[in-house]
N, C-alpha and C positions, 0 to 999 in steps of 0.2 A: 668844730661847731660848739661844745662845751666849753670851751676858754672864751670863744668868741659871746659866747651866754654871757658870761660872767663877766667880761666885759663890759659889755652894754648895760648889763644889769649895775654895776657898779659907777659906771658916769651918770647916772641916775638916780644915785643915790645922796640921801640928804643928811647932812648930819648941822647939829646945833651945841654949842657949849650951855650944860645945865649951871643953876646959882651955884651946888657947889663943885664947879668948873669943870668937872668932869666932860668927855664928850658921848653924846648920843646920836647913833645913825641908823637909818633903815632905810628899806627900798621901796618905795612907792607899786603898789599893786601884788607883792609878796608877801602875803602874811605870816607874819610867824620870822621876820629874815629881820634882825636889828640887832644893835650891838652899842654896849657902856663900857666906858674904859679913861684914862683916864688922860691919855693924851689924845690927838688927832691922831695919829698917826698908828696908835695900836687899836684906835678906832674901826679905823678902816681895814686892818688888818684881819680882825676880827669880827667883821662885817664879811669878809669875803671868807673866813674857815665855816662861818654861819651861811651863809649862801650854797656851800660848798654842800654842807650836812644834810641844807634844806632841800637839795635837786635830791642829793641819793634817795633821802625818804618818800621822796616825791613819785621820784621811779620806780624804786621797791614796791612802792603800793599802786603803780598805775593810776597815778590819780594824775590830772591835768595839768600843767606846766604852762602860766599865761607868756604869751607870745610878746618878745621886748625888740623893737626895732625890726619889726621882720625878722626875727630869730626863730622858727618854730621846735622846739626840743622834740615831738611826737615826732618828726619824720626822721625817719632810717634811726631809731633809739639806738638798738642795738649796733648797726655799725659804727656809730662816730663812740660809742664807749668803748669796744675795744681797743681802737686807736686812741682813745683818749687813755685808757688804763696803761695800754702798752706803753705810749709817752711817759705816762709817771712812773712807771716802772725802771723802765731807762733811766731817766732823768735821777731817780734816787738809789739806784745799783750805782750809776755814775761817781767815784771820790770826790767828796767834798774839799777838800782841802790835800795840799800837798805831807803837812805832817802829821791831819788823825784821818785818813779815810773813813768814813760813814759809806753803811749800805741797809739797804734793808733790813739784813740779819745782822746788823748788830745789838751790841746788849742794851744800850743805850735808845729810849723810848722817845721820838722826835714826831711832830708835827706830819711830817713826812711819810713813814711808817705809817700813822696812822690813818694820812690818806689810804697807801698803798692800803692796809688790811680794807679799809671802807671799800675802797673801788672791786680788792679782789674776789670779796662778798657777792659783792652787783655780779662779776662777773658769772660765779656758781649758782647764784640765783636767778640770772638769766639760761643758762645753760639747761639749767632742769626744769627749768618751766616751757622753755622752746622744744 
């Protein structure tokens, strides 16, 4: 339900090339969720680890999450983020490559990782507050 969030949220969203060429994008009805960069393409990228940042804080603090396409993030919070944490867990234990495997624990500080630390936060701070 989280990917599918992000999703919709992201075919939604607008981006425009600034005078100095740079691009700028954000999501219509998310405050706080936009992103400058300087091509399209790391635009968007960066549009979606921002979107990404914006739901965890969102959750953390119980505060409202407006509903996109029929997506409502309030129902079942807590079950679709385990399965979603679990997913990215997997997904980033999984080797990256056949000649540097990457996992979570390695030394090397990625993207990735630090979703994993953001989600597995959510997860403990779900846990103790339930």
């Amino acid at each position: 339900m989280l990917i599918e969030y992000i999703n919709e949220a992201v075919k939604i969203a607008r981006y425009k090339k600034l005078e100095d060429n740079s691009w700028f994008g954000d999501i219509a009805g998310l405050e706080g969720v936009w992103a400058n960069s300087k091509t399209l393409e790391d635009c968007k990228k960066e549009l979606v680890e921002v979107l990404e940042e914006w739901l965890i804080l969102k959750i953390r603090d119980n505060d409202q999450i407006p509903v996109i396409n029929g997506i409502d993030l309030s129902i079942n919070i807590h079950l679709f983020l385990f399965f979603y944490i679990f997913k990215v867990l997997i997904q980033t234990l999984r080797p990256s490559g056949r000649d540097s495997p990457k996992t979570a624990f390695s030394s090397s500080h990625s993207y990735e990782t630090t979703s994993v630390n953001s989600f597995m936060y959510l997860a403990f701070w779900f846990l103790l507050r339930v």
